[in-house]
KOLZADREN-362696 format. One record per atom (N, C-alpha, C): residue number from 0; residue in one letter; z, x, y; chain. Coordinates in pm, whole numbers. Atoms other than C-alpha are relative to their C-alpha. Example, Ala and Ser with C-alpha at 12.3 -4.5 7.8 and 13.67 -1.06 7.14 Angstrom:
# residues 2
0 | A | 0 | 89 | -119 | A $
0 | A | 780 | 1230 | -450 | A $
0 | A | 0 | 90 | 120 | A $
1 | S | -6 | -82 | -119 | A $
1 | S | 714 | 1367 | -106 | A $
1 | S | 73 | -77 | 109 | A $
//
This chain:
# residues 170
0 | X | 141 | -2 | -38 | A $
0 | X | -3133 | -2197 | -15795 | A $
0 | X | -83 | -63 | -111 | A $
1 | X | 90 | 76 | 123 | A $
1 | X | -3396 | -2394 | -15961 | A $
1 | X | 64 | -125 | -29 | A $
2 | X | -43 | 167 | -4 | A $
2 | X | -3412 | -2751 | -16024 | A $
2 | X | -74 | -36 | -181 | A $
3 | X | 110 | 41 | 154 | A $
3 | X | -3550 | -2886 | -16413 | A $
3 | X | -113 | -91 | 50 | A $
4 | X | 158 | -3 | 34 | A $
4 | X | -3951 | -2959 | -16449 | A $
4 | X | -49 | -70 | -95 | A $
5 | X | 43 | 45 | 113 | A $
5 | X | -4054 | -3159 | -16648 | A $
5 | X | -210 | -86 | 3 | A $
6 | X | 133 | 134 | -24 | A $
6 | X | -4454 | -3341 | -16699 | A $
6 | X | 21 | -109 | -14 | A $
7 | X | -44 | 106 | 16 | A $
7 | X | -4483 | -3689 | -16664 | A $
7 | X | -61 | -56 | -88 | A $
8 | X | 20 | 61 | 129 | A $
8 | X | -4648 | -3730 | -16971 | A $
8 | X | 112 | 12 | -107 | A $
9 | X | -162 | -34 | 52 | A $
9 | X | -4280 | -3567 | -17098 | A $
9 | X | 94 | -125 | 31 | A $
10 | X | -134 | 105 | -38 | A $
10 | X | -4086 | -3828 | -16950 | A $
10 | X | -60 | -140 | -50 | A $
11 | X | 117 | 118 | 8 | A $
11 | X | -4364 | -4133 | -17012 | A $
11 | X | 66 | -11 | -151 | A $
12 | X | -50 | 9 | 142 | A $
12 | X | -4265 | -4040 | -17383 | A $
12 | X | 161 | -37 | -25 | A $
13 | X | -165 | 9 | -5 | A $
13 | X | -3866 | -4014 | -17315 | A $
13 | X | 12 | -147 | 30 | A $
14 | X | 25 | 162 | -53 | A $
14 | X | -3933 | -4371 | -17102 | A $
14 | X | 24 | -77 | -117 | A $
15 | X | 43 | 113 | 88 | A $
15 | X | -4085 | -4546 | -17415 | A $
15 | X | 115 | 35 | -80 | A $
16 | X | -140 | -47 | 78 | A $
16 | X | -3766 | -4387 | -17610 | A $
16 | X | 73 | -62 | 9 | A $
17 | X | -105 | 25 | -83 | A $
17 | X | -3515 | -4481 | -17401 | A $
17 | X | 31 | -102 | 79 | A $
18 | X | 29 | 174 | -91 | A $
18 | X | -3616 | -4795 | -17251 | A $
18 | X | 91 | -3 | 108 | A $
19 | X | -127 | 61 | -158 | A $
19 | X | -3302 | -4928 | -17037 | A $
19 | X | 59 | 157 | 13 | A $
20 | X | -111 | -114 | -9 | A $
20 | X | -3120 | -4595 | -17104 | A $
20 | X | -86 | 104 | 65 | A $
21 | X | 84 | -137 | -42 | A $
21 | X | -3404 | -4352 | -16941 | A $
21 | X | 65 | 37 | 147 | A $
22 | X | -73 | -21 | -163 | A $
22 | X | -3231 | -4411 | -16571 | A $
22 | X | 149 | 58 | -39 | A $
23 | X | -102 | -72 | 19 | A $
23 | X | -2880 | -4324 | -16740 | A $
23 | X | -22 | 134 | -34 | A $
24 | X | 13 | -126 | -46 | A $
24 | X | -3043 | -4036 | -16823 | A $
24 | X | -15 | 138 | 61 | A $
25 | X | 70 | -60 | -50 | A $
25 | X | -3240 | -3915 | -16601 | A $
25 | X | 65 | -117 | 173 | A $
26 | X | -65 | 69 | -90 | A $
26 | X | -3009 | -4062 | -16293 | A $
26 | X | -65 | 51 | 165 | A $
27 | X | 11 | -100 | -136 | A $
27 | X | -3074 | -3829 | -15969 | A $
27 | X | -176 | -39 | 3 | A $
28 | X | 102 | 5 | -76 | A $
28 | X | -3369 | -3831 | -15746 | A $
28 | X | -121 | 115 | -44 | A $
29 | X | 121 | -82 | 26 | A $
29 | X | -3726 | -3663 | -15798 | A $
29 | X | -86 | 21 | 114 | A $
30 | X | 63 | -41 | -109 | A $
30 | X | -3967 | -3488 | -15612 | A $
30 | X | -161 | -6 | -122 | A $
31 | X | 118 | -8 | 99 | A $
31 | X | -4345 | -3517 | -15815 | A $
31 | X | -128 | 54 | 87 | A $
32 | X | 109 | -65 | -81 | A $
32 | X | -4600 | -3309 | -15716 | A $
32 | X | -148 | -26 | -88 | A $
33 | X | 149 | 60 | 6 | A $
33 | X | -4931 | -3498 | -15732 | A $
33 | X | -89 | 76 | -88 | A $
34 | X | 101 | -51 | 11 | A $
34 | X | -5256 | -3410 | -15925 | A $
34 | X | -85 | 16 | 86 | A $
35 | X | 73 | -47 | -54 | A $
35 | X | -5480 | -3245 | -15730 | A $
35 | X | -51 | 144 | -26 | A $
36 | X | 26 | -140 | 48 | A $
36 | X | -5663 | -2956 | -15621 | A $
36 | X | 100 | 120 | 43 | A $
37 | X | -77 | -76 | 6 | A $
37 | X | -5509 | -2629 | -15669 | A $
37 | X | -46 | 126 | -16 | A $
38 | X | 49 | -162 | -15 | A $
38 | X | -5486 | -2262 | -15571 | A $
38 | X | 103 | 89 | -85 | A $
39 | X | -118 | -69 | 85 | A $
39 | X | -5273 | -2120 | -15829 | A $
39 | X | 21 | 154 | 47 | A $
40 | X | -78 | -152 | -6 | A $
40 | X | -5083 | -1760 | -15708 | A $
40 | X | -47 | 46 | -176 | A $
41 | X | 40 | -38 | 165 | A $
41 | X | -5207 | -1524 | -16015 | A $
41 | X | 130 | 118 | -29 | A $
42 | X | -113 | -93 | 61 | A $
42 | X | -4864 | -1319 | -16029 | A $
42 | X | 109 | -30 | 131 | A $
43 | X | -107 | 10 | -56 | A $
43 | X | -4508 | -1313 | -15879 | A $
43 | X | -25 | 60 | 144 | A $
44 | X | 15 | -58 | -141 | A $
44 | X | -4612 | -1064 | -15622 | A $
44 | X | -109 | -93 | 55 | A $
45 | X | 100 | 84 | -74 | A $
45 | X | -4923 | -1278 | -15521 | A $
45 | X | 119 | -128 | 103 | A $
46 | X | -34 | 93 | -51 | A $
46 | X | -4703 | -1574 | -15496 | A $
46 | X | 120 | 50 | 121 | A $
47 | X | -104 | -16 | -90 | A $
47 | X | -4393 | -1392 | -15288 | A $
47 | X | -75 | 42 | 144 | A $
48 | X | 53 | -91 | -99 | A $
48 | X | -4640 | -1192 | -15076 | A $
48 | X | -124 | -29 | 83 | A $
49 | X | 122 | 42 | -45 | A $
49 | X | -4987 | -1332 | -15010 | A $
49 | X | -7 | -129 | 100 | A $
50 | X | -16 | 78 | -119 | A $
50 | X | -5059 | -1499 | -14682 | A $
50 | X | -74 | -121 | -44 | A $
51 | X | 61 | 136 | 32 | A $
51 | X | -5115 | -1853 | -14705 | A $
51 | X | -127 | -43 | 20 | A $
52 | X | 171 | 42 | -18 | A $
52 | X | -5478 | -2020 | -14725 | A $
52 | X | -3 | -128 | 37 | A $
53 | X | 10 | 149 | -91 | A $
53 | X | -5589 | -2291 | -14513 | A $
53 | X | -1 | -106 | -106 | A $
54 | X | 57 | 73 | 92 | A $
54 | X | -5637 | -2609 | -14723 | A $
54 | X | -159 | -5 | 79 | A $
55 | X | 115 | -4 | -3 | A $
55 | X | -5980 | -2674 | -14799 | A $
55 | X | -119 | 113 | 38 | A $
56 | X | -2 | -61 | -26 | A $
56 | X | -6012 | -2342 | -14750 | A $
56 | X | -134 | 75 | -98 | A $
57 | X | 52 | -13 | 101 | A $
57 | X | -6217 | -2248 | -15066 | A $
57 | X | -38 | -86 | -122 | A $
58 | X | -8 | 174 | 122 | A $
58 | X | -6292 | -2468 | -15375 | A $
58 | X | 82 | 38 | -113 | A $
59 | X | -129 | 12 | 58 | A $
59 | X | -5982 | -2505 | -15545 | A $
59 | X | -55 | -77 | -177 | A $
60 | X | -3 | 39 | 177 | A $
60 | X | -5939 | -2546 | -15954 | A $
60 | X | 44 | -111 | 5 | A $
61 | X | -76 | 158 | 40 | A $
61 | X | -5864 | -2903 | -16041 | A $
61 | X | 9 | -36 | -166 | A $
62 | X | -60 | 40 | 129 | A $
62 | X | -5675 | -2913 | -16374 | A $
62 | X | -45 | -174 | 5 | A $
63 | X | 32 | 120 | 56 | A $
63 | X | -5813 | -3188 | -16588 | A $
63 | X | 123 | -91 | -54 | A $
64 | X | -86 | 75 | 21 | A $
64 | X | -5638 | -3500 | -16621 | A $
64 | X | 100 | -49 | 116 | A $
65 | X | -99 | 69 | -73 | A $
65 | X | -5363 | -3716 | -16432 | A $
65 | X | 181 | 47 | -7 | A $
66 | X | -161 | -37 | 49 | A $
66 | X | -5033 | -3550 | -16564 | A $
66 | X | 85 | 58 | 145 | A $
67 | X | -32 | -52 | -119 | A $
67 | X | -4814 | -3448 | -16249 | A $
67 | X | 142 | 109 | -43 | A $
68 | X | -102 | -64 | 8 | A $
68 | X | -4489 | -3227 | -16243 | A $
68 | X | 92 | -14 | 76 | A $
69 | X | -100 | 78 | -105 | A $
69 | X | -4187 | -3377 | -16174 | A $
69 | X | 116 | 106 | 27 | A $
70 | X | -125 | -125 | 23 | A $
70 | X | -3889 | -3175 | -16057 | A $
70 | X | 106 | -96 | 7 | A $
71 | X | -104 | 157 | -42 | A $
71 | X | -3543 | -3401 | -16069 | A $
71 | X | 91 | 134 | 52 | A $
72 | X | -57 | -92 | -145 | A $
72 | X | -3333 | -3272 | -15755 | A $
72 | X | 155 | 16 | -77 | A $
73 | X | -95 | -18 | 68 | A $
73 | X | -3027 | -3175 | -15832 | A $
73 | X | 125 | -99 | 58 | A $
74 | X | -43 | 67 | -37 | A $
74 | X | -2716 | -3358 | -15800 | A $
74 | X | 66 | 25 | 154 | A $
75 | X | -45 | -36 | -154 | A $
75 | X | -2639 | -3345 | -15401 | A $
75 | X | 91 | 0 | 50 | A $
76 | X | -135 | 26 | -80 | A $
76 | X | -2312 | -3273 | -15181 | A $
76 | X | -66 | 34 | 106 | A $
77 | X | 75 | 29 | -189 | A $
77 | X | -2384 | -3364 | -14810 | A $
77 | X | -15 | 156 | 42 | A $
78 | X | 72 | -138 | -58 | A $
78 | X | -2554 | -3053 | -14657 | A $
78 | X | -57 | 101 | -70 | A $
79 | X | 64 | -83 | 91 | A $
79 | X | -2632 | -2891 | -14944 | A $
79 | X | -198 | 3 | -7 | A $
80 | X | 172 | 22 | -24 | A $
80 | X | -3057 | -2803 | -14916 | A $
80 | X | -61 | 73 | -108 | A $
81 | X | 111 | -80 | 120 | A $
81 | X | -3342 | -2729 | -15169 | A $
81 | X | -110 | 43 | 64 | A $
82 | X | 75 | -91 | -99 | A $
82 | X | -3517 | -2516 | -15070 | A $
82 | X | -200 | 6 | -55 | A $
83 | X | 142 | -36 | 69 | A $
83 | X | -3940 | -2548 | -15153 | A $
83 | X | -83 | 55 | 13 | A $
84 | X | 127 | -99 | -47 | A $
84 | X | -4260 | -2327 | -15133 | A $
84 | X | -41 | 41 | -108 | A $
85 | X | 49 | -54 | 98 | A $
85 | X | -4447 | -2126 | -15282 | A $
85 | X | 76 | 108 | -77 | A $
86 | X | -77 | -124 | 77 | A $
86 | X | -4191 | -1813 | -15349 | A $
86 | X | 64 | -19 | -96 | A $
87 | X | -51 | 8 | 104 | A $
87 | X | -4041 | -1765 | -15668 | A $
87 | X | 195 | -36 | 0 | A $
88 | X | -126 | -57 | -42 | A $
88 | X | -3711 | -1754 | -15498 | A $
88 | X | 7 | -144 | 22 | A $
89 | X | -32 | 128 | -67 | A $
89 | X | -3734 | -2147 | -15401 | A $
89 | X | 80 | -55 | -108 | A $
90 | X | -22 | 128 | 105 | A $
90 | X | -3564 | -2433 | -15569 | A $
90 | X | -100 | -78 | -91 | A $
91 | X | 72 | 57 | 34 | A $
91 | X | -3821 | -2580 | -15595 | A $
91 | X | -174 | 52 | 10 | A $
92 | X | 131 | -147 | -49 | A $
92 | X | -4191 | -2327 | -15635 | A $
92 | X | -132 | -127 | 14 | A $
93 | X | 126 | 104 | 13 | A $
93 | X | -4515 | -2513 | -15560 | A $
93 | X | -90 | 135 | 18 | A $
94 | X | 99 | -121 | 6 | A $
94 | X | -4721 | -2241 | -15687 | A $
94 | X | -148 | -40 | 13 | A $
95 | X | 144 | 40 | -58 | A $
95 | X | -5055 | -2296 | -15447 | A $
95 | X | 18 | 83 | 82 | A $
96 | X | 31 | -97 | -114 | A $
96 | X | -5168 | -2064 | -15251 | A $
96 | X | 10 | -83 | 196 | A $
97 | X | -11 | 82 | -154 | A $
97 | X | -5183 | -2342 | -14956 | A $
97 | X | 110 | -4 | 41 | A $
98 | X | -147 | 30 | 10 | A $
98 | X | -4832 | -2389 | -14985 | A $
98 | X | 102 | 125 | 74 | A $
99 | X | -121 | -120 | -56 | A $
99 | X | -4592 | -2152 | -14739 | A $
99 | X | 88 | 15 | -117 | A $
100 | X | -105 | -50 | 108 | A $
100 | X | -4365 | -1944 | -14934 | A $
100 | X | 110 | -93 | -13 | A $
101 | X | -137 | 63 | 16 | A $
101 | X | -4055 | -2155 | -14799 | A $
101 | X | -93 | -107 | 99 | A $
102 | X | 55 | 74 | -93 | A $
102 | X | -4244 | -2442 | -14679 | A $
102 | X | 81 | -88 | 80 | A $
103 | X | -111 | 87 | -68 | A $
103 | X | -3960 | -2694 | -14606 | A $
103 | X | 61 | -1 | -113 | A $
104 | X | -153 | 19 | 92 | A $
104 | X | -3571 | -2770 | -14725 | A $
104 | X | -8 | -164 | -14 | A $
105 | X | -89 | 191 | 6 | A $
105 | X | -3451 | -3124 | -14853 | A $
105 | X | 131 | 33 | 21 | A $
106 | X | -103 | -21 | -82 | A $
106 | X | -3126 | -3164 | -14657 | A $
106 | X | 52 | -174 | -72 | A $
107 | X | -86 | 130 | 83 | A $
107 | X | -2860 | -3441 | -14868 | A $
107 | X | 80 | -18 | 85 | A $
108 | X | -83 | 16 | -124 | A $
108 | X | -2683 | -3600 | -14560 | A $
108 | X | 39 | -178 | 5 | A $
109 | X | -33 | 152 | -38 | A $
109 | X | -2511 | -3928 | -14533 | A $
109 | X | -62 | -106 | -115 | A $
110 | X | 79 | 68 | 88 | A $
110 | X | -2651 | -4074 | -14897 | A $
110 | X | -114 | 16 | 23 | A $
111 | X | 89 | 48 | 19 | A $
111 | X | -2965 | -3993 | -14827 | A $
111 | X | -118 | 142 | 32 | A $
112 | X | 56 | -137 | -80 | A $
112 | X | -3273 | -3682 | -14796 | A $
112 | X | -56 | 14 | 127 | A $
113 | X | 92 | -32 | -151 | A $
113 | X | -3389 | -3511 | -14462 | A $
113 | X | -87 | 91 | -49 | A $
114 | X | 97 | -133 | 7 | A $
114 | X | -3703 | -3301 | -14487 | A $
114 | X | 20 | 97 | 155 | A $
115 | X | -18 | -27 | -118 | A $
115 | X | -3626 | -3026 | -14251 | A $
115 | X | -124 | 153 | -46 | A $
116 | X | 77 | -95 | -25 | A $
116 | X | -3935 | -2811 | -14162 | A $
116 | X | -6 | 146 | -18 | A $
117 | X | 0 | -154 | -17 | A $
117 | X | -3956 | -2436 | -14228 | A $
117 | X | -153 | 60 | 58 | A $
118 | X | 155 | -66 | -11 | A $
118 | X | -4341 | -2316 | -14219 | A $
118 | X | -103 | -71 | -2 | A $
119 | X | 104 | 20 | 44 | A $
119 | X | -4631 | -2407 | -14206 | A $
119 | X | -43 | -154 | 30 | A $
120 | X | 11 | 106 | -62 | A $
120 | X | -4802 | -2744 | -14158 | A $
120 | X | 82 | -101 | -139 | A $
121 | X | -55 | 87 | 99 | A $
121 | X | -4572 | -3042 | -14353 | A $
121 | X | 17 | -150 | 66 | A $
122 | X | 33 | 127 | -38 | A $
122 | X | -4669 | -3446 | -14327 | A $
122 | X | 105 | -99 | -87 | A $
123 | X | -69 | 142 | 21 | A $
123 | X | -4465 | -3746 | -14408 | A $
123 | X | -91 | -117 | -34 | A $
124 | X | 127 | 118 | -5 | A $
124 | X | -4674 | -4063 | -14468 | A $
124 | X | -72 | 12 | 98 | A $
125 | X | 95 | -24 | -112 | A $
125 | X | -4904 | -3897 | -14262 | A $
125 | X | 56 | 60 | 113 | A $
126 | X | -69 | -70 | -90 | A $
126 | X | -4674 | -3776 | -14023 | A $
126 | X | 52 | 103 | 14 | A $
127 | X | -15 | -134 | -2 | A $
127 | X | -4650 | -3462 | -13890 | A $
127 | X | 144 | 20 | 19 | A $
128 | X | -127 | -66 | -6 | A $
128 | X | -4271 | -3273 | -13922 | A $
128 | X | 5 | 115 | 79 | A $
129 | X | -60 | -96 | -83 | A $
129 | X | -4159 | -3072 | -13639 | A $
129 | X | 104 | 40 | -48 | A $
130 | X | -152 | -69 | 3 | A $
130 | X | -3810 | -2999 | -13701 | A $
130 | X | 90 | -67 | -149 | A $
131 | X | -56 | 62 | 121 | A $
131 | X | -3659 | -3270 | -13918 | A $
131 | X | -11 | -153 | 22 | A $
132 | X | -15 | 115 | 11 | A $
132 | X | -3717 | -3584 | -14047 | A $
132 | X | 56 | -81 | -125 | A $
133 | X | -90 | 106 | 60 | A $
133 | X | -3528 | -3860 | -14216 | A $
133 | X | 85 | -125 | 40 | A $
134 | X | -21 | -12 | 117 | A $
134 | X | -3371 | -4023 | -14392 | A $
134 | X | -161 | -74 | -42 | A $
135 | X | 91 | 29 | 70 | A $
135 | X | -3654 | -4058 | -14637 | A $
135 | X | -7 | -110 | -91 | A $
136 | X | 28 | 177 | 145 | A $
136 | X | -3757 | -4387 | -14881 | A $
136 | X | -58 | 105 | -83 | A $
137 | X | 54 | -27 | 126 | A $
137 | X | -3845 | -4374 | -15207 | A $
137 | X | -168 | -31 | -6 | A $
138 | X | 157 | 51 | 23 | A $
138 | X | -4240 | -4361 | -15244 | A $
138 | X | -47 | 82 | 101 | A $
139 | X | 62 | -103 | -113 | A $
139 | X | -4248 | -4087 | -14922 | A $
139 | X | -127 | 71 | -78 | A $
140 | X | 123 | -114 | 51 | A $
140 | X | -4601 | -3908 | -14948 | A $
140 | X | 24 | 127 | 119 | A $
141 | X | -10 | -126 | -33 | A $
141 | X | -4535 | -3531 | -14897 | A $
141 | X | -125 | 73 | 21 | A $
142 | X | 135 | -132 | 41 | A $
142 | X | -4838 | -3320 | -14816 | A $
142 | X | 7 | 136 | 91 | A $
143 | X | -16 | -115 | -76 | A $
143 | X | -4833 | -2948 | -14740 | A $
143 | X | -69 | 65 | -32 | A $
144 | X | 149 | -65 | 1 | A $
144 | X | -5147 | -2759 | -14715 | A $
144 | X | -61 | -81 | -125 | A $
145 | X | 109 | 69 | 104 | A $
145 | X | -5396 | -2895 | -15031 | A $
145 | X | 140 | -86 | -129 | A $
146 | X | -143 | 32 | 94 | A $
146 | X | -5000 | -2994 | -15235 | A $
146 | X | 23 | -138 | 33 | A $
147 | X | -60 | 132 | -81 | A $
147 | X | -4960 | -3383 | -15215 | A $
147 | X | 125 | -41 | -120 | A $
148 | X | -107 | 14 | 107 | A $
148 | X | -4607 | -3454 | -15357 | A $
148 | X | 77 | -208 | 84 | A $
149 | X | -100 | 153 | -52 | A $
149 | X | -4384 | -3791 | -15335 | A $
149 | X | 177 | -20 | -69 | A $
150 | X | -178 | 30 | 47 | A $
150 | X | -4012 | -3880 | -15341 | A $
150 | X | 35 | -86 | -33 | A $
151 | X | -87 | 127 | 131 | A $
151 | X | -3870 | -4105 | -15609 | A $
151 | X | 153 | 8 | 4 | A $
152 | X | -115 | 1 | 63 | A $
152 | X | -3522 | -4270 | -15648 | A $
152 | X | -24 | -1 | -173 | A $
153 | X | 9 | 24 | 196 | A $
153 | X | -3420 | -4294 | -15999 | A $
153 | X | -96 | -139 | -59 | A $
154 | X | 35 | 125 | 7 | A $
154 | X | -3527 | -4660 | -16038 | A $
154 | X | -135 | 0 | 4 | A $
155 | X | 133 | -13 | 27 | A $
155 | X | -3884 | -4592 | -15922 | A $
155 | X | -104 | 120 | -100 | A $
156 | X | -24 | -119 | 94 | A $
156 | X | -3865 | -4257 | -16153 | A $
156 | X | -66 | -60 | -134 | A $
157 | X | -7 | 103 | 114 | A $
157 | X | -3829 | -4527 | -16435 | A $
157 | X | -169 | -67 | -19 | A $
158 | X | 135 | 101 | -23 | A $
158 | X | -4116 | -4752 | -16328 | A $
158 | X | -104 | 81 | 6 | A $
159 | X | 112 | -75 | -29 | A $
159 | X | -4363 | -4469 | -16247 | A $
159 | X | 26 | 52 | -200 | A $
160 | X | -9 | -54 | 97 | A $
160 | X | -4283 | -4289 | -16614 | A $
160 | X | -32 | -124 | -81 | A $
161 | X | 23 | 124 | 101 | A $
161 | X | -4320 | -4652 | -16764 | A $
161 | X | -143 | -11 | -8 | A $
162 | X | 138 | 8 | -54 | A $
162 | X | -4671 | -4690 | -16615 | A $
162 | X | -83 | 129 | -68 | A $
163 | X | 143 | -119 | 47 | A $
163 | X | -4832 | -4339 | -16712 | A $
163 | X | -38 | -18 | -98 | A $
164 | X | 97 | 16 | 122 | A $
164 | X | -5119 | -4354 | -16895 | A $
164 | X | -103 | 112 | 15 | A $
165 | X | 126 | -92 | 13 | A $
165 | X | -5287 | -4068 | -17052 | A $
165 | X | -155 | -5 | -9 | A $
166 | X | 146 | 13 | 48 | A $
166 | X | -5642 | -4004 | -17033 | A $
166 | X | -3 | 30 | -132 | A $
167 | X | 37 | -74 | 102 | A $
167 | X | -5805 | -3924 | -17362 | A $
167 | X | -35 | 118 | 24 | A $
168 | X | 16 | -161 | -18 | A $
168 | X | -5860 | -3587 | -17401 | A $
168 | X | -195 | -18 | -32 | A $
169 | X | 173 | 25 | 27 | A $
169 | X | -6240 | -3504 | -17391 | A $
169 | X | -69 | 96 | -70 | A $
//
């Protein structure tokens, strides 16, 4: 359970390190969950237990700055699923109150991910997920309640971590 976390101002630094070697490192697929706004759960029980909030529901905290939080998926055998939401219990936690506990699984099938639906409302490049969809590209925009996330191969992993640029701090 649990996948490694890292910021992408963390990896932006590893990048400039590591130049050609950052993809041998950092090989497997990512999931990056966007800056935006955010309903942060204020304890374990909040986040396992508290019924989800509409987006746009209230006016949401928006952490300063561009930094996002990448999770890198783990390495996949066909059918194996990660499981995401808000509960502490996921693979992968997207601690927002908008966010269903188990909002949807990533499903590793045939080389490649399926998003397969659990709760709650979950979009594709805009497209709504009934049941299951896939296989997914690299650059998919994820959004599930006020949470906009996107799916990276390794390769664009590279190129996005090459690119970040911090704001100044103010």
């Amino acid at each position: 359970m649990g996948v490694p976390a890292y910021m992408l101002s963390i990896l932006h630094r590893q990048q400039l390190l590591l130049k050609e070697g950052f993809v041998t490192r950092y090989p497997l697929d990512w999931l990056i969950w966007e800056p935006g706004p955010w309903r942060p759960a204020r304890s374990v029980l909040e986040s396992n237990l508290e019924s989800t909030q509409l987006p746009g529901s209230e006016q949401p905290a928006r952490p300063t700055g561009e930094d996002a939080i990448c999770f890198q998926l783990k390495l996949p055998t066909d059918g194996d699923l990660l499981r995401v939401g808000r509960s502490t219990t996921n693979d992968i936690v997207i601690n927002d109150l908008t966010a269903s506990r188990e909002q949807f699984s990533l499903r590793w099938h045939e080389g490649a991910w399926m998003l397969e639906a659990a709760h709650g409302v979950v979009t594709v490049d805009g497209q709504p997920v009934e049941e299951q969809l896939g296989p997914l590209r690299s650059g998919a925009a994820i959004a599930l309640g006020d949470v906009r996330a996107t799916l990276l191969n390794a390769n664009d992993m590279t190129a996005r971590a090459a690119a970040f640029k911090a704001r100044p701090a103010r």
